[in-house]
N, C-alpha and C positions, 0 to 999 in steps of 0.2 A: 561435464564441468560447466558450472556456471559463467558464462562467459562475462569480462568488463573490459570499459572500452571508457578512458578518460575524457575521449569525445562526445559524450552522450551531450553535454550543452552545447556543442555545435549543430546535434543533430535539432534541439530546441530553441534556434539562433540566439542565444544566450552568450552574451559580450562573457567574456572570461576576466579575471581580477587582473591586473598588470601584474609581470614578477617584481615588479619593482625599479633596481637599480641595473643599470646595465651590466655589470660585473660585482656583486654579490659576494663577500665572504665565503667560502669556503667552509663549511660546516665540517665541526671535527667529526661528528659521527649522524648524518642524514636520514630522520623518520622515515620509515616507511608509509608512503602514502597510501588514505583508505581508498581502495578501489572502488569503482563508478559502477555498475551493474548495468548491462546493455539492455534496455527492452525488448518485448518481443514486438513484431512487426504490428500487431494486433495495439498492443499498448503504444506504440508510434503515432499511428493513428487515432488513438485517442487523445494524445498529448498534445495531436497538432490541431485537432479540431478543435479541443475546448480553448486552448490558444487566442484559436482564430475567431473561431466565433464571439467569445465571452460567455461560454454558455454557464461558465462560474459565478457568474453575477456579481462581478465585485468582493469575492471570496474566497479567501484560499482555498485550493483543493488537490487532492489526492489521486492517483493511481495507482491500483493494487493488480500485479501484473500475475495471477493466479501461475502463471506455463512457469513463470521464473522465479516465480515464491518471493517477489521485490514488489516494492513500495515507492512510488516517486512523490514526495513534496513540493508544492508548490505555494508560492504568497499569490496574494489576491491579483499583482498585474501578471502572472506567467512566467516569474523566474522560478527557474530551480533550485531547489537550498537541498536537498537530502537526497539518497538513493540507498536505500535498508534492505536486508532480505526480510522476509514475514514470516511468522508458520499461520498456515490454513486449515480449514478444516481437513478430518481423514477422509474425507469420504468423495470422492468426484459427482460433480454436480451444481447446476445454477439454480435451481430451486430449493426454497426451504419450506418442510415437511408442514400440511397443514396442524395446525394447534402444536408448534415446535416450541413456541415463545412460552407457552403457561405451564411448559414439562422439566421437569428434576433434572440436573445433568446426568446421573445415574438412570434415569428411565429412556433416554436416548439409545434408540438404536443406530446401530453403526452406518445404516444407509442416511439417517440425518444429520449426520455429523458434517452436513455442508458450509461451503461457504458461498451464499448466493450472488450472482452477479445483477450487477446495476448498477444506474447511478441512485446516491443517496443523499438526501442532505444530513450531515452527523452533528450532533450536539453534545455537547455536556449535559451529563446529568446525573440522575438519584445514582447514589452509590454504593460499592457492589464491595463486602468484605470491606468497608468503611471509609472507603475510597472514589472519588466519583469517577466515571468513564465517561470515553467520549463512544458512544450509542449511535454505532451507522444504520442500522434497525434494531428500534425498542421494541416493536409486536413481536420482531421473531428470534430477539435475545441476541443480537451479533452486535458485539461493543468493540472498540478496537484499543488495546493494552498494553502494558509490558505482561511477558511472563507470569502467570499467579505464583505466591511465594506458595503456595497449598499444592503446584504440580507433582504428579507423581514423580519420584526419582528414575524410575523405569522407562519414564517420556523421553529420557534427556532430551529435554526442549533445547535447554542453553547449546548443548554439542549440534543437533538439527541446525540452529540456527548460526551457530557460524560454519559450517561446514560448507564446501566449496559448491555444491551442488544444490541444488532447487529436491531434487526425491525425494528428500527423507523432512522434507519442510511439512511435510499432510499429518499431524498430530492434535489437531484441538478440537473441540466437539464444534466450532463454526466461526469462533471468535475470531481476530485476526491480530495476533502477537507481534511486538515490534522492540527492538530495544529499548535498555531503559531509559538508557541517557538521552536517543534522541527522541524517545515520547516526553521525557521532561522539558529540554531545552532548545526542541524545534517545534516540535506537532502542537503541544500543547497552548505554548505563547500563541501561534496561529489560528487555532480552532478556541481558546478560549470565550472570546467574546462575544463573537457570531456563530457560531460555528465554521462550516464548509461541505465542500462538495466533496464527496468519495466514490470515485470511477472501478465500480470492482469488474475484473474481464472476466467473461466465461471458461468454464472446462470446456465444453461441448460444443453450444449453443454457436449461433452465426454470429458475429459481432455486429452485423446492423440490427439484428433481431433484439438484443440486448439494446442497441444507441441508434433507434433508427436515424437520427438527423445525421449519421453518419453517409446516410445513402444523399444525402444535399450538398456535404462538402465532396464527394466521389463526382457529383454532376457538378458542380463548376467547374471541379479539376480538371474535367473533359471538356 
């Protein structure tokens, strides 16, 4: 089970909105609120070091927490606005296959169906099915989406995707799928103009190996 935890902006010392009024109408029938999706410990440390350092440059940026198939949004000073499940690529893996970016989707073998880790800088750009994407690597074809309306029906991407659990999230050949509504009216208003930074975490790989400057906030820490 995918674990959430409405705490997660505390664990980003992120001020929370006031509820308001001290005694509050009585709602005749109370939404259910969207749940927060807890990071993994891996993606914690990511979140606290770009943070800390500014290693976003004045940009909003992203974490794509691969272990939990989630996505954390960030504006350019470090609050948090979003917490999305993702679907990833099928295949386990922080590398992408050399000459991956100038091949068919149908000529993919299923060990490239990765989704690489790093950090990226992503942009808007040329567009894909008449649409543009925002491009966290254009050499190796990884843009990050809503859903293609062309998926096959067999994917059920949409059910993967809301489904309690991170497993069955490994369906795209690399790309990294996001809802739609909040790639229109969150990711996108932030990444439009400048782009931003996109923190993708590894399957495998060590996490400093991927962020070495992760090994410099570990030694102040000490």
């Amino acid at each position: 089970m995918r674990p959430t935890l409405r705490a997660l902006a505390a664990l980003m010392m992120i001020t929370p909105v006031p509820a308001g009024a001290a005694h509050p109408p009585k709602p005749a029938k109370a939404a259910p609120a969207d749940p927060v999706i807890l990071p993994s410990d891996g993606a914690t440390r990511v979140m606290a070091w770009v943070a800390a350092s500014g290693d976003n440059r004045g940009l909003p940026w992203a974490v794509v927490d691969k272990a939990q198939a989630a996505m954390f949004l960030f504006d350019a000073k470090g609050k948090l606005l979003a917490s999305v499940p993702v679907l990833i690529g099928i295949a386990t893996g922080d590398e992408a296959s050399p000459g991956v970016g100038g091949k068919k989707l149908a000529d993919l073998g299923p060990a490239e169906k990765t989704t690489p880790a790093g950090r990226f800088l992503a942009r808007f750009g040329l567009p894909v099915a008449g649409q543009r994407v925002l491009w966290v690597d254009y050499a190796t074809s990884v843009a990050l989406h809503p859903i293609p309306s062309d998926a096959g029906a067999k994917e059920k991407r949409r059910e993967r995707m809301l489904s309690p659990t991170p497993e069955d999230n490994r369906i795209t050949f690399g790309c990294i799928n996001v809802p739609k509504t909040f790639y229109v009216r969150q990711l996108r208003p932030q990444f439009q103009k400048k782009g931003g930074y996109v923190y993708i975490l590894p399957d495998t790989k060590p996490l400093e190996q991927v962020f070495p400057r992760l090994r410099v906030q570990a030694v102040a820490a000490s």
